[in-house]
C-alpha positions in Angstrom: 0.0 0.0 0.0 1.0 3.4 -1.0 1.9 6.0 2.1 1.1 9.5 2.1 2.3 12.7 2.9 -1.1 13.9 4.3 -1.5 11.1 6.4 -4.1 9.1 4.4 -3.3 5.3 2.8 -2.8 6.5 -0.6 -0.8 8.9 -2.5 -3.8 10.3 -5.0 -4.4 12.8 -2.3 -0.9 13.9 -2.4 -0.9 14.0 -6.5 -3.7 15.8 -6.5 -2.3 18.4 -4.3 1.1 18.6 -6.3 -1.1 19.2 -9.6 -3.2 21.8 -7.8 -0.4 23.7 -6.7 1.8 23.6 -10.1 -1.2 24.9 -12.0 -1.5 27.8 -8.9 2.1 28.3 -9.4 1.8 28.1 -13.2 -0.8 30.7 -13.3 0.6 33.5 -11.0 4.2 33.0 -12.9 2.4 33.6 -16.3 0.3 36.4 -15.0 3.4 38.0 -13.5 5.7 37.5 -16.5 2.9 39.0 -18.6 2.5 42.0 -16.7 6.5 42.5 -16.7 6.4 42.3 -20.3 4.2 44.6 -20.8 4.9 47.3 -18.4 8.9 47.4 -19.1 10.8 49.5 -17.4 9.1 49.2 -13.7 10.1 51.4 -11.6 10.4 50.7 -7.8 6.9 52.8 -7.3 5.3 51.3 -9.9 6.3 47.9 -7.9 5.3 49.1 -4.9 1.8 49.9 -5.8 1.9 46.5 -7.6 2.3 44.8 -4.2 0.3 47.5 -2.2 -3.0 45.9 -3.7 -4.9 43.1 -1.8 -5.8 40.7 -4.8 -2.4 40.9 -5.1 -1.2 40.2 -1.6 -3.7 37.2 -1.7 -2.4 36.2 -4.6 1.2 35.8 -3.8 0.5 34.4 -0.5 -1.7 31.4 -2.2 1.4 31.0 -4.6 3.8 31.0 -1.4 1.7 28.4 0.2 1.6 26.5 -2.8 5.3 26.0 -3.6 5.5 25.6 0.4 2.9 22.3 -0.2 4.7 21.5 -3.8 7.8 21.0 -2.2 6.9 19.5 0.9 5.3 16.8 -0.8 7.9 16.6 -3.6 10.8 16.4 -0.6 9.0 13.7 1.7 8.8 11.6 -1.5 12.4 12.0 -2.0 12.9 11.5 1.7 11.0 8.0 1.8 12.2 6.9 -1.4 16.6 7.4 -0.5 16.5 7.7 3.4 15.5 4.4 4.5 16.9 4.5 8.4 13.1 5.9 10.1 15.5 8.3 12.7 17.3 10.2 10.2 14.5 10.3 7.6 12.4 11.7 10.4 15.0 14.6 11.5 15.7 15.5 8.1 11.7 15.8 7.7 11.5 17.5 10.6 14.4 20.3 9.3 12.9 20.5 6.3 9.4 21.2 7.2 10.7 23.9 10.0 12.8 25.5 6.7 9.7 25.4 4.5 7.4 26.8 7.5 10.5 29.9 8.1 10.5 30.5 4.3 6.6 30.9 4.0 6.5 33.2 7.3 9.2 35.2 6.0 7.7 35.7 2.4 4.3 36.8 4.3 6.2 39.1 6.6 8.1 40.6 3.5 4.4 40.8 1.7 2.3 42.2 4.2 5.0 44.6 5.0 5.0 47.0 1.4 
């Protein structure tokens, strides 16, 4: 039987929630990359205002907690897969969901503070 992630017996739950969050990821780099090209030359105001506006303070947090589940999911696979002593894998688990965690609280401090 397949493990999971998430707790549950089998891993659809966690390839569902890789797909999810690639296509969130997908679609708020595209949007982003669209809006660069077509407003070159951005000037540090015009960034500001940018990342002043709620929709798009929501909208960089759901893509920070969706590369924060994306890689979470993508590392425990790893993890599971090459680390097969339990003590180790769990440390190394344990370090790199309090690195994720930091990352997303930091990128929500640096968001919520423009």
């Amino acid at each position: 039987m397949v493990k999971s992630v998430l707790g549950v017996n089998e891993g659809f739950h966690d390839w569902v929630i890789q797909r999810i969050s690639a296509i969130v990821m997908a679609i708020y780099s595209i949007g982003l990359i669209v809006y660069i090209v077509c407003n070159s030359g951005l000037s540090y105001a015009e960034w500001h205002s940018l990342f002043a506006n709620m929709w798009m303070k929501v909208a960089t947090a759901v893509f920070l907690l969706s590369i924060i589940y994306h890689a979470w999911i993508g590392m425990w696979t790893i993890y599971t897969d090459y680390i097969k002593p339990f003590v180790l894998r769990t440390i190394v688990n344990f370090v790199t969901l309090l690195l994720l965690a930091a990352c997303f609280f930091w990128g929500i401090f640096v968001l919520w503070s423009v």
